[in-house]
C-alpha positions as CSV (number, residue, x, y, z in Angstrom):
1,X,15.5,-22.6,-24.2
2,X,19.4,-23.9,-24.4
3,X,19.0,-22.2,-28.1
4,X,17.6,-19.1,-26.6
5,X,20.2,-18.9,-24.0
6,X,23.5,-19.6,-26.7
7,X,21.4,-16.9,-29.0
8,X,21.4,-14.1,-25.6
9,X,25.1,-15.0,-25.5
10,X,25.9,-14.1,-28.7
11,X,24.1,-10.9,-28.6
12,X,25.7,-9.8,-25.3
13,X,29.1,-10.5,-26.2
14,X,28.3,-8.5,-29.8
15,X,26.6,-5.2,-27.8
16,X,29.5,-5.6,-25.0
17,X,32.0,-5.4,-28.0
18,X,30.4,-2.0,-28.9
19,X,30.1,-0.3,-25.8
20,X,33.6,1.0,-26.2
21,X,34.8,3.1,-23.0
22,X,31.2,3.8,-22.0
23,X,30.3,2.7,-18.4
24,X,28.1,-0.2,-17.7
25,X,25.1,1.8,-15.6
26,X,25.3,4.2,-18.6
27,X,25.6,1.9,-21.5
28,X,22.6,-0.4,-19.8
29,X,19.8,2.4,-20.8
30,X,21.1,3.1,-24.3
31,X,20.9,-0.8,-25.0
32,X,17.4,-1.9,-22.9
33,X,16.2,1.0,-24.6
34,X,16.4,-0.1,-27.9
35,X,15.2,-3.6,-27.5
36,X,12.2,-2.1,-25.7
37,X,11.6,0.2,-28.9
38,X,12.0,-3.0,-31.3
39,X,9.6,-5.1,-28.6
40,X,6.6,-2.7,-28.9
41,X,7.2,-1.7,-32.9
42,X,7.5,-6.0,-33.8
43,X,4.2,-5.9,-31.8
44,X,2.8,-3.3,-33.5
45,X,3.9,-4.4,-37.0
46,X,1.9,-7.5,-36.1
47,X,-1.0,-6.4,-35.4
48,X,-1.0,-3.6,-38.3
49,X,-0.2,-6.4,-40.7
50,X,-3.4,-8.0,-39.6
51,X,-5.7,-5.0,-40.1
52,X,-4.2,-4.3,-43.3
53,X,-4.8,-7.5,-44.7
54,X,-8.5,-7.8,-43.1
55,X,-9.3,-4.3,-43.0
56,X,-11.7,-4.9,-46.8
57,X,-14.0,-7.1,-44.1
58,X,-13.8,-5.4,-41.2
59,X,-13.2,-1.8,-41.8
60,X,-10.8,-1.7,-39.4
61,X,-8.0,1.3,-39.9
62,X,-4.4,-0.1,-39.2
63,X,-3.7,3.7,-38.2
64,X,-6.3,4.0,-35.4
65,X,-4.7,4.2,-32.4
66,X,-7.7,2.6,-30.4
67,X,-7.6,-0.6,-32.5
68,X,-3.8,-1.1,-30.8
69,X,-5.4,0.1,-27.4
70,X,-8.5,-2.9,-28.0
71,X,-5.9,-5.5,-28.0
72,X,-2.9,-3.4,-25.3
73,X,-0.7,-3.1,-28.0
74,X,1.4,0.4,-28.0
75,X,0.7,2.2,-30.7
76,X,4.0,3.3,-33.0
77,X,3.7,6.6,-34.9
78,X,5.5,6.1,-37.8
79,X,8.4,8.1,-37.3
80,X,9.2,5.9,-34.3
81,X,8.6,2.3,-36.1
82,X,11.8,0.6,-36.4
83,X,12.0,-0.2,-39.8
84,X,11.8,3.5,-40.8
85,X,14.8,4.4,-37.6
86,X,16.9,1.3,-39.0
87,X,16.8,2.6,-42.3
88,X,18.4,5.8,-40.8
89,X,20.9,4.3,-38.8
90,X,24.1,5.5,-40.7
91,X,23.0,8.9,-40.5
92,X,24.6,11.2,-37.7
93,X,21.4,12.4,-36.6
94,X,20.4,8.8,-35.6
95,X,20.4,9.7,-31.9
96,X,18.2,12.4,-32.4
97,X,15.7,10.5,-34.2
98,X,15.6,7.6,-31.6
99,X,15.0,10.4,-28.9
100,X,12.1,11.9,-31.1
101,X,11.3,8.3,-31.7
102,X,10.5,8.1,-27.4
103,X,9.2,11.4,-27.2
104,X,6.8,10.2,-29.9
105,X,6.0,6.7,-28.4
106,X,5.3,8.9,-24.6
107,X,2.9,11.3,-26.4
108,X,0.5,8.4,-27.8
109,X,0.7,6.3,-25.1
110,X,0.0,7.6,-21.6
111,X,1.2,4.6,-19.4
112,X,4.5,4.7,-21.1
113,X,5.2,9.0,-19.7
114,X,8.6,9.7,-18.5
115,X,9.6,6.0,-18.7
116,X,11.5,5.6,-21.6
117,X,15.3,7.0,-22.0
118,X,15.9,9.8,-24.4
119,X,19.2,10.7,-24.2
120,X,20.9,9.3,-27.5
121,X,21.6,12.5,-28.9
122,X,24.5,13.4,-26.9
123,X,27.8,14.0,-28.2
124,X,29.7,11.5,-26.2
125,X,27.2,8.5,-27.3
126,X,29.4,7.1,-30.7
127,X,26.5,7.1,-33.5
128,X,28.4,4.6,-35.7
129,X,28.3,2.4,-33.0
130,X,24.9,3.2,-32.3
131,X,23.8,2.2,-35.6
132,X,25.7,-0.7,-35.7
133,X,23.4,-1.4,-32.0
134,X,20.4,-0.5,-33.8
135,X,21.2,-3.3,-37.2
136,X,22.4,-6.1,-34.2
137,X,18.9,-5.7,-32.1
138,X,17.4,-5.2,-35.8
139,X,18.6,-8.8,-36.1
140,X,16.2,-10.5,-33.2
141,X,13.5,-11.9,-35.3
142,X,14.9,-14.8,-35.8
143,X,11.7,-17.1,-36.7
144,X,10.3,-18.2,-39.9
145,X,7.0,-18.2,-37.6
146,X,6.1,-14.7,-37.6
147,X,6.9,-12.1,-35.6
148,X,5.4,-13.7,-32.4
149,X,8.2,-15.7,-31.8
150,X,10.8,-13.2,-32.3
151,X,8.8,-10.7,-29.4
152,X,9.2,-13.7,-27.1
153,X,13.3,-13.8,-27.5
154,X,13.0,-10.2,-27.2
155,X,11.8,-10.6,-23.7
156,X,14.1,-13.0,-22.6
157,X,17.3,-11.3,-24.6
158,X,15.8,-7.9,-22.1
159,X,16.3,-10.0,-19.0
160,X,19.1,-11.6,-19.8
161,X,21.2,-8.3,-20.3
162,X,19.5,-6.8,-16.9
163,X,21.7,-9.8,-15.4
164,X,24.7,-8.7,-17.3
165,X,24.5,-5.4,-16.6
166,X,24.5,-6.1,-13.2
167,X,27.2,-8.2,-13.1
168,X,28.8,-5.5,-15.4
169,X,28.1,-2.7,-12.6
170,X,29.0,-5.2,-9.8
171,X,27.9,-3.1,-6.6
172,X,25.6,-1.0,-7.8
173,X,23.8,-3.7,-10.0
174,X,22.6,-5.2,-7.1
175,X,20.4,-2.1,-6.6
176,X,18.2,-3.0,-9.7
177,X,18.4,-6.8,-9.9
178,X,17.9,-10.1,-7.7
179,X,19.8,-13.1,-9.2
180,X,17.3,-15.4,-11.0
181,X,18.5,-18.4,-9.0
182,X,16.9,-16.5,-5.9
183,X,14.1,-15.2,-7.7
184,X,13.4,-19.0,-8.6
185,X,13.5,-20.3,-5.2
186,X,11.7,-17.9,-3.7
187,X,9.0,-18.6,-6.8
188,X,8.8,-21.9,-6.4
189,X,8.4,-22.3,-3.0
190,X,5.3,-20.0,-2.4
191,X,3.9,-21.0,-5.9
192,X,1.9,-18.4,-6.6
193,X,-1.3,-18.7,-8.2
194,X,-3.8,-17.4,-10.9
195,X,-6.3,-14.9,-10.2
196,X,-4.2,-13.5,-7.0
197,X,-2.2,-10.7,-5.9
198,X,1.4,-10.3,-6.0
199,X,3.3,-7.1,-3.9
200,X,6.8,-6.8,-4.2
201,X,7.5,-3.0,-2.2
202,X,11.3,-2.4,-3.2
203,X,10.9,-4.3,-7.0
204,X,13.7,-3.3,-8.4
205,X,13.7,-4.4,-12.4
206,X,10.7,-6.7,-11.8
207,X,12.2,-10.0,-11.9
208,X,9.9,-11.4,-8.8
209,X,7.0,-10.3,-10.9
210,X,8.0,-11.6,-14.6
211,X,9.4,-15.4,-12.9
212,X,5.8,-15.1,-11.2
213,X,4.1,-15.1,-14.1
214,X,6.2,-17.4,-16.0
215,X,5.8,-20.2,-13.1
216,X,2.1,-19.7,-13.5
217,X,2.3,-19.8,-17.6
218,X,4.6,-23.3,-16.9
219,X,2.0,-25.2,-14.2
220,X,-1.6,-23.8,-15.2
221,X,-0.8,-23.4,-19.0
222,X,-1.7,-20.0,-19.7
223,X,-1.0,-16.8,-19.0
224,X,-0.8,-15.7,-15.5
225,X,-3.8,-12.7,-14.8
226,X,-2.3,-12.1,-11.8
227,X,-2.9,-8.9,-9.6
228,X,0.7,-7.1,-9.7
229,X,1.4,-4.2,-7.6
230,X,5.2,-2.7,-6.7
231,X,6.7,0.2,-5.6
232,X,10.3,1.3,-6.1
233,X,12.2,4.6,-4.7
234,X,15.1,4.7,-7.3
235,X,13.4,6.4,-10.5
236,X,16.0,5.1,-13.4
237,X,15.3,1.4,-11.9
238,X,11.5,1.9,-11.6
239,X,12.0,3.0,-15.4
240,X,13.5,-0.2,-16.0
241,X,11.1,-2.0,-14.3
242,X,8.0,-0.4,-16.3
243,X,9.9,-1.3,-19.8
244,X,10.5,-5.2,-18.5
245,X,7.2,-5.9,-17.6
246,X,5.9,-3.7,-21.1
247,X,8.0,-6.5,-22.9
248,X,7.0,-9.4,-21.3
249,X,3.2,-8.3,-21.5
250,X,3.0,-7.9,-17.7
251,X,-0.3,-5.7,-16.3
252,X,0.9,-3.9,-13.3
253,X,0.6,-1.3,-11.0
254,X,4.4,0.2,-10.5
255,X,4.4,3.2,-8.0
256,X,7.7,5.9,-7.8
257,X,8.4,6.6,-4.0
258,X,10.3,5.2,-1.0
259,X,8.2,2.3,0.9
260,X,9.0,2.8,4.2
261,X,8.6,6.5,4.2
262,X,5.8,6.9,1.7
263,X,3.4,3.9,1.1
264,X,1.9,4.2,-2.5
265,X,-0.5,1.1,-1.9
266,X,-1.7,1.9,2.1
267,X,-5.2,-0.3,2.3
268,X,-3.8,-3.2,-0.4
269,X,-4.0,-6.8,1.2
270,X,-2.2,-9.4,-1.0
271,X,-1.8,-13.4,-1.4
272,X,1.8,-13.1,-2.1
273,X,4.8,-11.4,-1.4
274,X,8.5,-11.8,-3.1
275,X,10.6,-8.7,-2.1
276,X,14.8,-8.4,-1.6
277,X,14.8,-5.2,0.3
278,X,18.3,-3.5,0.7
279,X,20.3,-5.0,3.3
280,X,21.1,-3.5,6.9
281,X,20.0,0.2,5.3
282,X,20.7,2.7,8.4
283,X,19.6,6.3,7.0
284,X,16.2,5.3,7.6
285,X,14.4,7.9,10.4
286,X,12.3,5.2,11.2
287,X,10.3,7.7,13.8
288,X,9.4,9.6,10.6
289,X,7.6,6.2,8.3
290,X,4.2,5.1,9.2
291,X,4.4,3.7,12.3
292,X,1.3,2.2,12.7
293,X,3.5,-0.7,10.9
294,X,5.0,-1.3,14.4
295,X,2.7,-3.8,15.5
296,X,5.8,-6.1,17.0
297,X,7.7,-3.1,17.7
298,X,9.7,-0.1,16.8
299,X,12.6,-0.6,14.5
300,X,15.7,0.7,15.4
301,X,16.8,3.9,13.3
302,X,20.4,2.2,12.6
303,X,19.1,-0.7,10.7
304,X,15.5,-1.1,8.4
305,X,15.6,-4.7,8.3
306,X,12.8,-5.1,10.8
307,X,10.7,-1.9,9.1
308,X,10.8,-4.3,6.2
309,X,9.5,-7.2,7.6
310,X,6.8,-5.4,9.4
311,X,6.0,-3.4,6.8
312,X,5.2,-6.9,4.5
313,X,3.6,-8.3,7.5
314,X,1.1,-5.8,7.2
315,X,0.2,-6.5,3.4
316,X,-0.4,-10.1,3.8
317,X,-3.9,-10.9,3.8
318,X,-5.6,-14.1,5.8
319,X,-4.3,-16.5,4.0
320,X,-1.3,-14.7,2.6
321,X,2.7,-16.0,2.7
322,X,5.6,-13.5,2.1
323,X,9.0,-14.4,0.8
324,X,11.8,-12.3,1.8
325,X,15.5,-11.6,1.1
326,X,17.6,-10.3,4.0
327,X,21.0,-9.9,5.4
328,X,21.8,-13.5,7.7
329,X,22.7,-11.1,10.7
330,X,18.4,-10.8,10.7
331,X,18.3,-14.3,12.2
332,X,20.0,-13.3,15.9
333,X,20.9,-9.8,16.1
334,X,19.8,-8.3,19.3
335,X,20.7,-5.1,18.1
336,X,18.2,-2.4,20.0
337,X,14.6,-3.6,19.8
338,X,15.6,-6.5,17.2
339,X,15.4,-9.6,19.3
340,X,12.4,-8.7,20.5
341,X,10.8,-7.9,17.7
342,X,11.8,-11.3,16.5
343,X,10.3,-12.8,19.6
344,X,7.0,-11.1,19.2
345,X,7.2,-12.1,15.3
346,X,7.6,-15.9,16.5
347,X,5.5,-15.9,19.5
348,X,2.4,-14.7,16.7
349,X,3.5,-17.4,14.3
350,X,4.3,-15.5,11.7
351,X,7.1,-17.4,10.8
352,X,6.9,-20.7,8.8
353,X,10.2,-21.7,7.6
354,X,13.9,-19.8,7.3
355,X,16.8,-21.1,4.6
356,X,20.8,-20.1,4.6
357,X,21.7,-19.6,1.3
358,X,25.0,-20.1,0.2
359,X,27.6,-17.1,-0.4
360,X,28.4,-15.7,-3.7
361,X,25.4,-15.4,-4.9
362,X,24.7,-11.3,-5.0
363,X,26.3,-9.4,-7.6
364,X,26.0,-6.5,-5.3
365,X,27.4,-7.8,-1.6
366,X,29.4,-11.0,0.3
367,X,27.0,-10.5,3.0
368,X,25.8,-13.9,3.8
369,X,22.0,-13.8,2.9
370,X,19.1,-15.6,4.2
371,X,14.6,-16.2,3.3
372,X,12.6,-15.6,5.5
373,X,9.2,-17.1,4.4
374,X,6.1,-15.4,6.8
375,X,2.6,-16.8,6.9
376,X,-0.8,-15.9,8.3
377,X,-2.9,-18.3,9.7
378,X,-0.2,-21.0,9.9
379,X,-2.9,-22.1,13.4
380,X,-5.8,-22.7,11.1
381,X,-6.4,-26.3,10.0
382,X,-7.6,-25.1,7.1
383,X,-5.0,-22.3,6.1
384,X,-4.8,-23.1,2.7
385,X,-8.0,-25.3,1.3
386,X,-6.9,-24.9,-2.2
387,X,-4.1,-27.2,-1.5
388,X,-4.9,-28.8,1.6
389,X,-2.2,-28.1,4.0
390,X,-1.6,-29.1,7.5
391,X,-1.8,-27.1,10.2
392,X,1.4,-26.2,11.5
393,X,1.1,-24.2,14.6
394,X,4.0,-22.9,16.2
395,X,6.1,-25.0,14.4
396,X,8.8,-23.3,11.8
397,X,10.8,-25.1,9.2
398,X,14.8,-24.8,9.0
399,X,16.5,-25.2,6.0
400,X,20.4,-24.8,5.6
401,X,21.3,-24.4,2.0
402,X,24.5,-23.5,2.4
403,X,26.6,-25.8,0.8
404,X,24.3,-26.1,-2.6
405,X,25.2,-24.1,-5.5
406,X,27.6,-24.2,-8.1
407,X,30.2,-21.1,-9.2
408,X,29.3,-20.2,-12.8
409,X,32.7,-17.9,-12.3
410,X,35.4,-16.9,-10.1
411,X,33.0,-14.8,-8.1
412,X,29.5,-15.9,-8.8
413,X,27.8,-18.8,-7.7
414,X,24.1,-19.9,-8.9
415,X,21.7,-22.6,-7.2
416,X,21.0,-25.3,-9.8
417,X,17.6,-26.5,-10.7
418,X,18.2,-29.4,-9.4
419,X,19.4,-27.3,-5.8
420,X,15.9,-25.6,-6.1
421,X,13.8,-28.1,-6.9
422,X,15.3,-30.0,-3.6
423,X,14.7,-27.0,-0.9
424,X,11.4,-26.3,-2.8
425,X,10.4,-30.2,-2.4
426,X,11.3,-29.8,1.4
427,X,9.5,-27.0,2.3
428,X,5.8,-28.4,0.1
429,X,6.4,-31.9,2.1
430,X,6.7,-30.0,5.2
431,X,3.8,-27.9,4.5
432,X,1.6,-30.6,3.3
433,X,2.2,-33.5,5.6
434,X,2.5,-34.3,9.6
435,X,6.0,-34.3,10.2
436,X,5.5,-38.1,12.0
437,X,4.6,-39.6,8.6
438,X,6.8,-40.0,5.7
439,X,5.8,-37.1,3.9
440,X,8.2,-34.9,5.2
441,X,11.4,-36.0,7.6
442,X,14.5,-34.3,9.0
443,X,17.2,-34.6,7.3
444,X,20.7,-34.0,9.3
445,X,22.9,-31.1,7.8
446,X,19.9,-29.6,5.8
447,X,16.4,-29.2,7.2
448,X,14.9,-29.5,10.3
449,X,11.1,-28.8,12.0
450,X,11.3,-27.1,15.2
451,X,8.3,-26.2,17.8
452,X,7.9,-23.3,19.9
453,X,9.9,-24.9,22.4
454,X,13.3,-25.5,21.0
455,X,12.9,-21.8,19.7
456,X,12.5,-20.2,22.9
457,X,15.0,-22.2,24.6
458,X,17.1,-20.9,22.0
459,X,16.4,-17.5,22.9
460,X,14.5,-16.6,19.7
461,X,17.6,-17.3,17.2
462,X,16.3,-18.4,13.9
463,X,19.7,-19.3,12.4
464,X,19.7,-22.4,10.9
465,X,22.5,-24.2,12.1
466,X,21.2,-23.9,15.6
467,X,18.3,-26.3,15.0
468,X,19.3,-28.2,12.6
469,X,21.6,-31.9,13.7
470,X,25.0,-32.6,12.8
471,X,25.9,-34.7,9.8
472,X,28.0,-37.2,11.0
473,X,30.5,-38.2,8.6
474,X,29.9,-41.3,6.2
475,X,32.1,-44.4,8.4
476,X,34.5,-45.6,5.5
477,X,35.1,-49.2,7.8
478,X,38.8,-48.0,8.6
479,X,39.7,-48.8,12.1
480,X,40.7,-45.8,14.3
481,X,43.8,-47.3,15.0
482,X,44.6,-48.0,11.3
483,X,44.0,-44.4,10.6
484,X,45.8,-43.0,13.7
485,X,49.2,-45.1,12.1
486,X,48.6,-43.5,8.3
487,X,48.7,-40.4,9.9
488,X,51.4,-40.5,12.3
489,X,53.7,-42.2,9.7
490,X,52.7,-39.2,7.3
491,X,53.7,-36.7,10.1
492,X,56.7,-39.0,11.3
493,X,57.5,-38.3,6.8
494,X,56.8,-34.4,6.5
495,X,59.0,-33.5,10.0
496,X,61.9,-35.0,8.7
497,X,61.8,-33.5,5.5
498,X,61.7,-30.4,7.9
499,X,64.6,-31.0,9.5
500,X,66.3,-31.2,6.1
501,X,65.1,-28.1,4.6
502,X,66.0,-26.8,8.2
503,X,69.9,-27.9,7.7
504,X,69.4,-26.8,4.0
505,X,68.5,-22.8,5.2
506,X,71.2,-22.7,7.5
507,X,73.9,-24.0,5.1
508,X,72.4,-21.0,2.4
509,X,73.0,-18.6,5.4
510,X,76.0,-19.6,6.2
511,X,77.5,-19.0,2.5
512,X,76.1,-15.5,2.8
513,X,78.0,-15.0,5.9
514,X,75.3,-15.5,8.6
515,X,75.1,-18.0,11.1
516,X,71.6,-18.8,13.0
């Protein structure tokens, strides 16, 4: 992986170099583009070599589309193959052929229609450095193993530039991608599982869906077969989100439409949920969206936070948890109908365990952000038999996270691993064990079990910090009085050196003829 990661580095900085004066949102479809078109024609080439070379036994024909549609492979026509567009990639009409190349690829292969970006014709796109693009993504195969391994560092070279572009695009990168670290966390802690179903309803890119799948891939040792379904209102980023889970082999059902407004998937009942909605949106006319939703309460039209959580209450099936990404202001605001919404959220124990995440860890916002993590049937001894957890009615789990993390640069910070295997650990002890035996404890300054009780006396506030004890500071066997003589001494120092650069102003003044 540490290989795979120096080997994504190298290619970023190399496509970076060429992307000239070109802005980052624009430059980000002209490069995921072309590593989606390698992707599907090194997975063609693959399977084509194999019919060709066992087509004498078989009579298979390495042309036949439905041979590549038997084993959900895209068919490549051949004037969209990449060996045949590399070959052409000094010419000046190297944009149009890529854009024929996608038109091409849409016509023989229906899921793909309107998804991929065909736009490299255009005079303001450089086509010397668009071939030299074309020979550097030409470059990712990489393995004397075949082709197979190369596909797989296509994938991860695809999700690794998503990250960059949104760092690139600051703001507005946000809008298409959740920062792995969070994507991780949220993964690990509901551990979703084979044979289930997966609803993210604002997906972005895809990342919940693709770390999803890899988590199963890592613990069951296979590939995931879950039931992915997702729905995403911006149509260049539901684009993007088609191509990365095309790449990474990823079955799903991806709707175009705004959620809130226009449900795509209205009966659909699912096991899991991982979803970073937009935070605080206010141009939502919430009187407008479905409001049969509003089982807890009507949202107020200035703010969609709680249209969000209801709305993924209202997927979860019996047994179902939800992971969810939202602004920290969500955890007390008693703007309009909020608090009480909250309340009526709490009261149904809906709510099984809240963390504070530390700042700096959007690309898109320094709005401190918070997970909300929703179950149903947190009453039932029995809520989840496949892993045997405890009941845990009308108790919720606090978590505060805030000082984990480590700044990768002057404006990012990532949780670590390490950070995520720790909160992770806390909330599956929690979950699996009776908080009176050792399974699970408190832990002052980061996690803390609550009961109904101490919520409601606390009027319903789900920060935290409100639940949670102080961390007393570790005694380091220095009297008080020692200390109190250290640092009067060190004051009795610094206000006499005071009073000398006091004298030493005046006297400045003075030779500039001004007297204080």
């Amino acid at each position: 992986m540490s290989e795979n990661l120096e080997l994504e580095k190298t290619l970023w900085a190399a496509a970076d170099k060429l992307r000239n004066n070109m802005d980052a949102a624009e430059y980000k479809h002209v490069v995921l583009g072309l590593i989606f078109l390698k992707y599907i024609s090194d997975a063609f080439d693959e399977l084509y070599n194999h019919l060709e070379n066992t087509k004498h036994e078989t009579g298979a024909d390495p042309e036949d589309k439905d041979e590549y549609t038997a084993e959900r492979v895209f068919y490549v026509p051949p004037q969209a193959r990449w060996k045949w567009l590399q070959g052409r990639a000094k010419l000046p009409t190297i944009g149009k052929d890529i854009d024929e190349a996608m038109d091409a690829i849409e016509r023989d292969n229906a899921s793909l229609k309107g998804v991929l970006p065909k736009d490299y014709a255009r005079p303001a796109l450089d086509k010397q450095r668009l071939g030299e693009l074309i020979d550097l993504i030409g470059s990712i195969t990489l393995s004397s193993n075949g082709n197979s391994k190369g596909k797989d560092i296509l994938g991860f070279v695809f999700e690794y530039f998503l990250g960059q572009f949104a760092d690139a695009e600051g703001k507005k990168g946000g809008q298409f991608y959740t920062p792995q670290s969070i994507v991780k966390l949220l993964v690990e802690m509901l551990e979703p599982q084979a044979e289930k179903r997966v609803y993210d309803g604002c997906c972005g890119s895809g990342g919940m869906f693709v770390q999803s799948e890899k988590f199963i891939e890592l613990h069951e040792h296979r590939k995931g077969k879950i039931s992915i379904f997702g729905q995403e209102s911006n149509p260049t980023t539901y684009k993007l989100a088609k191509m990365n889970l095309a790449i990474r082999g990823i079955d799903a059902k991806i709707e175009l439409g705004d959620t809130l407004m226009g449900d795509k998937f209205p009966e659909l009942k699912v096991d899991y949920i991982l979803a970073n909605p937009p935070f605080n949106v206010s141009d939502y006319n919430i009187n407008n969206a479905e409001t049969h939703k509003w089982k807890y309460g009507l949202p107020p039209s200035g703010n969609a936070n709680y249209a969000w959580l209801q709305h993924f209450i209202s997927k979860l099936a019996p047994y179902g948890t939800a992971g969810i990404v939202l602004a920290n202001g969500s955890m007390s605001s008693e703007i309009a109908t909020e608090g009480e919404i909250r309340k009526a959220m709490v009261e149904a124990d809906l709510v099984d365990c809240m963390v504070a995440l530390p700042s700096q860890l959007f690309y898109n916002t320094q709005i401190p952000a918070c997970l909300w993590f929703l179950a149903r049937s947190k009453g039932d001894a029995s809520c989840s038999p496949s892993k045997g957890q405890r009941n845990r009615k009308h108790e919720i789990l606090f978590i505060d996270a805030r000082e984990l993390g480590s700044m990768i640069s002057r404006r990012q910070r990532e949780l670590t691993d390490e950070d995520i295997a720790q909160i992770a650990d806390i909330y599956h002890a929690w979950r699996a064990s009776s908080v009176s035996t050792t399974g699970y404890q408190d832990i002052p300054g980061l996690c803390k079990s609550a009961n109904i009780q101490d919520i409601r006396k606390n009027n319903y506030i789900l920060t935290p910090g409100r639940y949670i004890d102080f961390k007393e500071d570790e005694d380091d066997g220095v009297p008080f009085e020692e200390k109190m003589k250290e640092l009067i001494s060190a004051l009795s120092e610094q206000m006499e050196k005071a009073k000398g650069l006091d004298e030493a102003i005046k006297e400045n003044l003075q030779k500039i003829g001004f007297t204080i």
